[in-house]
PyMOL Python script that loads the backbone (N, CA, C, O; Angstrom):
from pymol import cmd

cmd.read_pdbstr("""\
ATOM      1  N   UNK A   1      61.712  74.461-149.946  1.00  0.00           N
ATOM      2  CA  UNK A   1      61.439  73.307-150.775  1.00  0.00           C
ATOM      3  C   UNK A   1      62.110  72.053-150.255  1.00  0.00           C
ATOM      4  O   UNK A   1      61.399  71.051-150.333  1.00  0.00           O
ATOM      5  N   UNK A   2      63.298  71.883-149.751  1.00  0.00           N
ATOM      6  CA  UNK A   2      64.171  70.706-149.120  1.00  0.00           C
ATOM      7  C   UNK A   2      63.466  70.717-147.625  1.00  0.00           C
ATOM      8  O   UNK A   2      62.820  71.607-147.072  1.00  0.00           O
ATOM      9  N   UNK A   3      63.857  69.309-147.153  1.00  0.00           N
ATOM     10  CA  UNK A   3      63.323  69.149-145.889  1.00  0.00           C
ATOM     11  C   UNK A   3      64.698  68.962-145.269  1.00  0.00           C
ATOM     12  O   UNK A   3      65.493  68.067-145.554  1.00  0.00           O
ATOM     13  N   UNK A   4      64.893  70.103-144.225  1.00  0.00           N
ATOM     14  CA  UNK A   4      66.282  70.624-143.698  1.00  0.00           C
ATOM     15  C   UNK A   4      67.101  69.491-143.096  1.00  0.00           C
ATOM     16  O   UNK A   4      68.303  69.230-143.140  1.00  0.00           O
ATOM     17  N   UNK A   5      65.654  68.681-142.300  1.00  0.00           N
ATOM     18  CA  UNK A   5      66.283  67.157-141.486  1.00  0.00           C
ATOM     19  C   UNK A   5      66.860  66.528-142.501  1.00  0.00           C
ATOM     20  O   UNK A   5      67.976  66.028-142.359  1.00  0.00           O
ATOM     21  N   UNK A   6      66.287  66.472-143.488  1.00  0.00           N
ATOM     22  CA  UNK A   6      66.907  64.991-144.403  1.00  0.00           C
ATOM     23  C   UNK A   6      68.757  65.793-145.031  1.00  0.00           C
ATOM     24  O   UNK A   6      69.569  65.020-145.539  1.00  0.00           O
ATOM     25  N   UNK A   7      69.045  67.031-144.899  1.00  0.00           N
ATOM     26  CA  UNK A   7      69.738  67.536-145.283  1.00  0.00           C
ATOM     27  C   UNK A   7      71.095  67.250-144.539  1.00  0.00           C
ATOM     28  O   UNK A   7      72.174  66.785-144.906  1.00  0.00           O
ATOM     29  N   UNK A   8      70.463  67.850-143.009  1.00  0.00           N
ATOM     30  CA  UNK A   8      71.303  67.798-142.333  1.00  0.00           C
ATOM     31  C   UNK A   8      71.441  66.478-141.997  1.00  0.00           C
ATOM     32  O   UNK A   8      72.451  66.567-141.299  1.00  0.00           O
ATOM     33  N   UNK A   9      71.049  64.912-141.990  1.00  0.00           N
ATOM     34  CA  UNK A   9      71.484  63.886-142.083  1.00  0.00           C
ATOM     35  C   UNK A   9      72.221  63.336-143.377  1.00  0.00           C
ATOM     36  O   UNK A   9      72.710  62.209-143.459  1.00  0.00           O
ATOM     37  N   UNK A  10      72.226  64.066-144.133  1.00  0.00           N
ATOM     38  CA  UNK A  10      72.761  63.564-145.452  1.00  0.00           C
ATOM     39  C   UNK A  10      74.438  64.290-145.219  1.00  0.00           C
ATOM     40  O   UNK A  10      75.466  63.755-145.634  1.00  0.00           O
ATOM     41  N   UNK A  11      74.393  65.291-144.644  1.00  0.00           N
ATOM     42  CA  UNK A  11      75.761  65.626-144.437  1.00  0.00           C
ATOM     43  C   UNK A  11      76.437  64.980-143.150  1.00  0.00           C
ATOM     44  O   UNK A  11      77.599  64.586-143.049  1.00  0.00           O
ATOM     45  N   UNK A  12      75.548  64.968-142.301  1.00  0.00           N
ATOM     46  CA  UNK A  12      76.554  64.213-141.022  1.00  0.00           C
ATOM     47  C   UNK A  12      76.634  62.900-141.637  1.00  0.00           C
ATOM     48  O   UNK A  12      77.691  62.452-141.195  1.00  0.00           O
ATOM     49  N   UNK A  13      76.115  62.013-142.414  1.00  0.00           N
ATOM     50  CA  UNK A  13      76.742  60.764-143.142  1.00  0.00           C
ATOM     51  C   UNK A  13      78.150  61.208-143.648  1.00  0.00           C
ATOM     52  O   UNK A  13      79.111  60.457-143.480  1.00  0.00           O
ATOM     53  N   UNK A  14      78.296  62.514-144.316  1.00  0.00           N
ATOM     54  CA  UNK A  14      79.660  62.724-145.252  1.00  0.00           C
ATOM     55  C   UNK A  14      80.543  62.706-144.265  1.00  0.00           C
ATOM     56  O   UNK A  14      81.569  62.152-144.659  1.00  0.00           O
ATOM     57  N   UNK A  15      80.646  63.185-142.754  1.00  0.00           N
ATOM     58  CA  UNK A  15      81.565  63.310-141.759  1.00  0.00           C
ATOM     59  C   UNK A  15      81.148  63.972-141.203  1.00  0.00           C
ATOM     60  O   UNK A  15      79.954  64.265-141.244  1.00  0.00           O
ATOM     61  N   UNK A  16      82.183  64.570-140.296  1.00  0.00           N
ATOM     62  CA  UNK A  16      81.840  65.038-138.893  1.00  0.00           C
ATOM     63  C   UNK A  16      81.447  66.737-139.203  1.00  0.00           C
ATOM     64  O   UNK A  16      81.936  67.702-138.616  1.00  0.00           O
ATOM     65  N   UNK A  17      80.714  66.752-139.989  1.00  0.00           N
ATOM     66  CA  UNK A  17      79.949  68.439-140.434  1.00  0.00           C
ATOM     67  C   UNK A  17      79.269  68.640-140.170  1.00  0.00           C
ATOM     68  O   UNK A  17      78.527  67.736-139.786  1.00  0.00           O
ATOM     69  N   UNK A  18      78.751  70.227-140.092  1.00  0.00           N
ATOM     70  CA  UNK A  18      77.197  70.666-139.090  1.00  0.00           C
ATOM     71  C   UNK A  18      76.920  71.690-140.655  1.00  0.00           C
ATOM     72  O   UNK A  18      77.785  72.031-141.461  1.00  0.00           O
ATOM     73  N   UNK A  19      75.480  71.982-140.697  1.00  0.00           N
ATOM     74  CA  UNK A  19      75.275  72.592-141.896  1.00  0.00           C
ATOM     75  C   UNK A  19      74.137  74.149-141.564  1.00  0.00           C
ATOM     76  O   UNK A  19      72.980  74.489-141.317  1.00  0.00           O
ATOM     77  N   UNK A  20      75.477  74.636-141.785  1.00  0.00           N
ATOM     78  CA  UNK A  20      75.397  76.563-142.044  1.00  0.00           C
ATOM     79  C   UNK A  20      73.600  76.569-142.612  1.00  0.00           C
ATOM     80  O   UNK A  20      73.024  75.861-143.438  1.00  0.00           O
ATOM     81  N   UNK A  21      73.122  77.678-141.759  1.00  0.00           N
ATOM     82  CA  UNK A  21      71.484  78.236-142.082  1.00  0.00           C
ATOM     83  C   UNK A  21      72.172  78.681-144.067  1.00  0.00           C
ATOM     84  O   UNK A  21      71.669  78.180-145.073  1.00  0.00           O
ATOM     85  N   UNK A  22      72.956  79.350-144.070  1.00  0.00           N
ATOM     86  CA  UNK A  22      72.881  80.279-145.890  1.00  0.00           C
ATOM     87  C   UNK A  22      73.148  78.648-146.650  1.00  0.00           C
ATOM     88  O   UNK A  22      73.257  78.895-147.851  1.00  0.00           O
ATOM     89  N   UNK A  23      73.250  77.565-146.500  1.00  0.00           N
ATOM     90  CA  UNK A  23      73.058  76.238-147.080  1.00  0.00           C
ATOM     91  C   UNK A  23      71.926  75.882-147.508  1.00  0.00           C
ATOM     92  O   UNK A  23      71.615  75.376-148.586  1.00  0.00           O
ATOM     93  N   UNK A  24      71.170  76.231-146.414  1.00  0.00           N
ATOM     94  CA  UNK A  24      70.165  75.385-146.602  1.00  0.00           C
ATOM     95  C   UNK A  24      69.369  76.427-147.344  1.00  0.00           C
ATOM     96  O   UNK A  24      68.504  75.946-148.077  1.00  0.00           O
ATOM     97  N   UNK A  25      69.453  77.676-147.329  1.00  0.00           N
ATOM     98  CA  UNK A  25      68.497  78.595-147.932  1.00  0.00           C
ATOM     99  C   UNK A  25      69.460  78.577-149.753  1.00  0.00           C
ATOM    100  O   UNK A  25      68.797  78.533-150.789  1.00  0.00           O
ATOM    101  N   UNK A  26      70.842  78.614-149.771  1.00  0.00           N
ATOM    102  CA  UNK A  26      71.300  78.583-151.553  1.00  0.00           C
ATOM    103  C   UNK A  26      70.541  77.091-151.929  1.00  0.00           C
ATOM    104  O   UNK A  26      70.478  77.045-153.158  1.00  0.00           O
ATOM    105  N   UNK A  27      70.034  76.048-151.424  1.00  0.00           N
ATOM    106  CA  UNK A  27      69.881  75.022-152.051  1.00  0.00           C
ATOM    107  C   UNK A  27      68.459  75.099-152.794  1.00  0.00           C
ATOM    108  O   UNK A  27      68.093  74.712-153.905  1.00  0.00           O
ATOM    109  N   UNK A  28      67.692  75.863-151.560  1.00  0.00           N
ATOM    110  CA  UNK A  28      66.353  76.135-151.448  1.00  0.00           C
ATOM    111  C   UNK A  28      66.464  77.133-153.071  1.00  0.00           C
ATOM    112  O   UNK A  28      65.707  76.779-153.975  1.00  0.00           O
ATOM    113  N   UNK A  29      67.264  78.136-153.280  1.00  0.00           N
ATOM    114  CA  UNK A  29      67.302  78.709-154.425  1.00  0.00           C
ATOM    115  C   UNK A  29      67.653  78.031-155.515  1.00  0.00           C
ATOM    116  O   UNK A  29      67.064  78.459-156.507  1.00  0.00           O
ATOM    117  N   UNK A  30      68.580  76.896-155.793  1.00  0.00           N
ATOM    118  CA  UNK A  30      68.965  76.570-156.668  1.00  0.00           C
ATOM    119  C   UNK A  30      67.955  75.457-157.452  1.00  0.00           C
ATOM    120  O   UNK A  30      67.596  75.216-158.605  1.00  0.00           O
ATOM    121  N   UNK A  31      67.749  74.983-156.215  1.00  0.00           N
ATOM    122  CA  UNK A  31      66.304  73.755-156.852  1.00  0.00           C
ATOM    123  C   UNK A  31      65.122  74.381-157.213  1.00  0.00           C
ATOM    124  O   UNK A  31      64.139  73.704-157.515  1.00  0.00           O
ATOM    125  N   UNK A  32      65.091  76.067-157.220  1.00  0.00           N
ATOM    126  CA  UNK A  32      63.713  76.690-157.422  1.00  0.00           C
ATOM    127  C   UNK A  32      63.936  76.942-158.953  1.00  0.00           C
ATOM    128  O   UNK A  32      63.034  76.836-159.784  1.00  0.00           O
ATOM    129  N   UNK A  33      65.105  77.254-159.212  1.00  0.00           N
ATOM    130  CA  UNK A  33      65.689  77.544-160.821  1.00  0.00           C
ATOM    131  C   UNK A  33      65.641  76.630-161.539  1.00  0.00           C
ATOM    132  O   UNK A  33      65.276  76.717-162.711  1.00  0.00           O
ATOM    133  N   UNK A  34      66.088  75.321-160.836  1.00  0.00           N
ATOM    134  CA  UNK A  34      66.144  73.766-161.503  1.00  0.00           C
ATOM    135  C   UNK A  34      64.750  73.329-161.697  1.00  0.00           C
ATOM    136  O   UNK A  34      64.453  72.758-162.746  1.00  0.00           O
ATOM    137  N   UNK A  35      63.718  73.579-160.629  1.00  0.00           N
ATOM    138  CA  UNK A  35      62.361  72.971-161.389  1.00  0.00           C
ATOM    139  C   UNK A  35      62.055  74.451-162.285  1.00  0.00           C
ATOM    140  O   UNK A  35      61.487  74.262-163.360  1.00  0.00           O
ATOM    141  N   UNK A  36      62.249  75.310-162.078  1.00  0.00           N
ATOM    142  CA  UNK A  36      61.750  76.431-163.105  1.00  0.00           C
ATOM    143  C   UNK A  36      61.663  76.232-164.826  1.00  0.00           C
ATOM    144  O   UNK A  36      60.825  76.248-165.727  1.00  0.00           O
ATOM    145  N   UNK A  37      63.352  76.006-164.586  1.00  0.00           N
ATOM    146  CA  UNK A  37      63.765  75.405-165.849  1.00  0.00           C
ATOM    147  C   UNK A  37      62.978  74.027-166.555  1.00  0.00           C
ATOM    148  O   UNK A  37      62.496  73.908-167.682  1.00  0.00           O
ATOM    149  N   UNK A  38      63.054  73.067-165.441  1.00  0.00           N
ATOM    150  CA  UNK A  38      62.554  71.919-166.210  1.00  0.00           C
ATOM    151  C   UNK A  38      60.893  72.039-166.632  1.00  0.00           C
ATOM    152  O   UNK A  38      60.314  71.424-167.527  1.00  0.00           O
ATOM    153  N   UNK A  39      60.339  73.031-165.689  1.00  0.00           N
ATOM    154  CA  UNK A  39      58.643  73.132-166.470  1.00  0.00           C
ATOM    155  C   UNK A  39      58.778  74.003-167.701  1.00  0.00           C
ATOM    156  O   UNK A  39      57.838  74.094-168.490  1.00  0.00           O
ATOM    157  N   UNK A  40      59.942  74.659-167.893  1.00  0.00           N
ATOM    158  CA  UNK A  40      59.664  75.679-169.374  1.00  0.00           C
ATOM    159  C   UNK A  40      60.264  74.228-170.190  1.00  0.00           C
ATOM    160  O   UNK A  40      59.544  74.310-171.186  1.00  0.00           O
ATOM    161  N   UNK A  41      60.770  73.462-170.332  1.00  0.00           N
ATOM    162  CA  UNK A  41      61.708  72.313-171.080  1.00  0.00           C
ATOM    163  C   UNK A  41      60.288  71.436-171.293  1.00  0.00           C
ATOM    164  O   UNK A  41      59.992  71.010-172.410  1.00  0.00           O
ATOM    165  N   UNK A  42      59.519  71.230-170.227  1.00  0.00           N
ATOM    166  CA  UNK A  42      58.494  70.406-170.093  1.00  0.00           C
ATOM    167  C   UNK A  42      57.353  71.202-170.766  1.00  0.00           C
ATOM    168  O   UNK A  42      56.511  70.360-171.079  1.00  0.00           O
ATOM    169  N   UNK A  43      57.077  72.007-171.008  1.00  0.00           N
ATOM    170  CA  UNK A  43      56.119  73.099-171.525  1.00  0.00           C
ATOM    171  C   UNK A  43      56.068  73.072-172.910  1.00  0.00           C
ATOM    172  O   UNK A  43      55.132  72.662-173.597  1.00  0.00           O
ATOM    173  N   UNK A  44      57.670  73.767-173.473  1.00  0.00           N
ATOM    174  CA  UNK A  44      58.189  73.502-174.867  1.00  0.00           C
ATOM    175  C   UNK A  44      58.487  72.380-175.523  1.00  0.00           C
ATOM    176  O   UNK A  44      58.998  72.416-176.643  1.00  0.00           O
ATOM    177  N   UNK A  45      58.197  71.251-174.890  1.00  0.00           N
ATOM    178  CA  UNK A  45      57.937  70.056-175.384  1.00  0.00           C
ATOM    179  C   UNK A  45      56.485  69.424-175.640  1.00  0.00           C
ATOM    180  O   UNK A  45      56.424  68.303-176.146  1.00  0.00           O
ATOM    181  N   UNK A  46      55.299  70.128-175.298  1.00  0.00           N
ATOM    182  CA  UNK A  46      54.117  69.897-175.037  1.00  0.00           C
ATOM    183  C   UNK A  46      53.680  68.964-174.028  1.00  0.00           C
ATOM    184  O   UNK A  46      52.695  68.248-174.205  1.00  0.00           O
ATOM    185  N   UNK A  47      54.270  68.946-173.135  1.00  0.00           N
ATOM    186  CA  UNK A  47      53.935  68.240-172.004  1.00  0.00           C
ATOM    187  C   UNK A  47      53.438  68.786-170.655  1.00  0.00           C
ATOM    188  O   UNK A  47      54.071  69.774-170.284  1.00  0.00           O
ATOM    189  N   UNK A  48      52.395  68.352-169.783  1.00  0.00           N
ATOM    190  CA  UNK A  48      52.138  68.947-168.916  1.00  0.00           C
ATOM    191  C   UNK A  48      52.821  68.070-167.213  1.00  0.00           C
ATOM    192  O   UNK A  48      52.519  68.275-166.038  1.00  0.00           O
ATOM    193  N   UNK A  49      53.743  67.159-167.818  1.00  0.00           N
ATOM    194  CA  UNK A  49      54.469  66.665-166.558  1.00  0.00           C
ATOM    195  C   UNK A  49      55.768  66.968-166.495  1.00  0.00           C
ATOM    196  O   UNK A  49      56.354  67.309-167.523  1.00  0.00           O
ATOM    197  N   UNK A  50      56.276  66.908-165.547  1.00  0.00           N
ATOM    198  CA  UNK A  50      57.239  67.818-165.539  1.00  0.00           C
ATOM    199  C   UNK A  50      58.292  66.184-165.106  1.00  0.00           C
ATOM    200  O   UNK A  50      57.795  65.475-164.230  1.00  0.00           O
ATOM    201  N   UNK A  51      59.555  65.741-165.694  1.00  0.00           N
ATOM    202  CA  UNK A  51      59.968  65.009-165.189  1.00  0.00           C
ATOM    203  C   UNK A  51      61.517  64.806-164.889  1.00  0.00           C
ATOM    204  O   UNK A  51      62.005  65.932-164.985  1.00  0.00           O
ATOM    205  N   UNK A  52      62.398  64.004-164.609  1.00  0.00           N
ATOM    206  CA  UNK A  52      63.665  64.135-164.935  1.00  0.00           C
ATOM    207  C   UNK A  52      64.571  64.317-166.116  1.00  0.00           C
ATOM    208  O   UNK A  52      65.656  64.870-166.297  1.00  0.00           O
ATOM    209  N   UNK A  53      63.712  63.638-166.857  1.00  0.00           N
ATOM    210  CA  UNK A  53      64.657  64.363-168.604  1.00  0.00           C
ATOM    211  C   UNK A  53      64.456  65.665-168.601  1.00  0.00           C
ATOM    212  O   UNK A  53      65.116  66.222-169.478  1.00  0.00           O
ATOM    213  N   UNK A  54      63.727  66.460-167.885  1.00  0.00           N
ATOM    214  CA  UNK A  54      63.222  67.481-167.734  1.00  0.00           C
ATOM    215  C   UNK A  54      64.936  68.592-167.133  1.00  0.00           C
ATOM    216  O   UNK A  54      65.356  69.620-167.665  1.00  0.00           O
ATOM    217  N   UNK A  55      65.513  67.858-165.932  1.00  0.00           N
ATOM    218  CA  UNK A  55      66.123  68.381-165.915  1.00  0.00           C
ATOM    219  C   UNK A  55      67.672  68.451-166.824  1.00  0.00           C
ATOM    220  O   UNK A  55      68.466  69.369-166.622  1.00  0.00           O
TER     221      UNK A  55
END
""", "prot")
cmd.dss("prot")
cmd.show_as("cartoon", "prot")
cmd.util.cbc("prot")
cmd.orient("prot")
């Protein structure tokens, strides 16, 4: 789901860090739970868009 380039430039901005393959795959999991969540929030609200109040 993340685009790995924009990742790994977002950390070499923080400093001089290189970013571990199991990074990029826990993020890939965590944002799958985070939109999961926000379409059941978005659902049980009667809405069919899914948005940031969402999360």
């Amino acid at each position: 789901m993340i685009v790995q380039s924009k990742i790994r430039d977002y950390v070499k901005e923080l400093g001089d860090y290189k970013v571990g393959g199991d990074l990029l795959k826990a993020l890939d999991e965590k944002i799958a739970v985070l939109v999961k969540k926000a379409a059941g929030r978005a659902k049980a609200n009667g809405r069919k868009t899914v948005s940031a109040r969402d999360l």
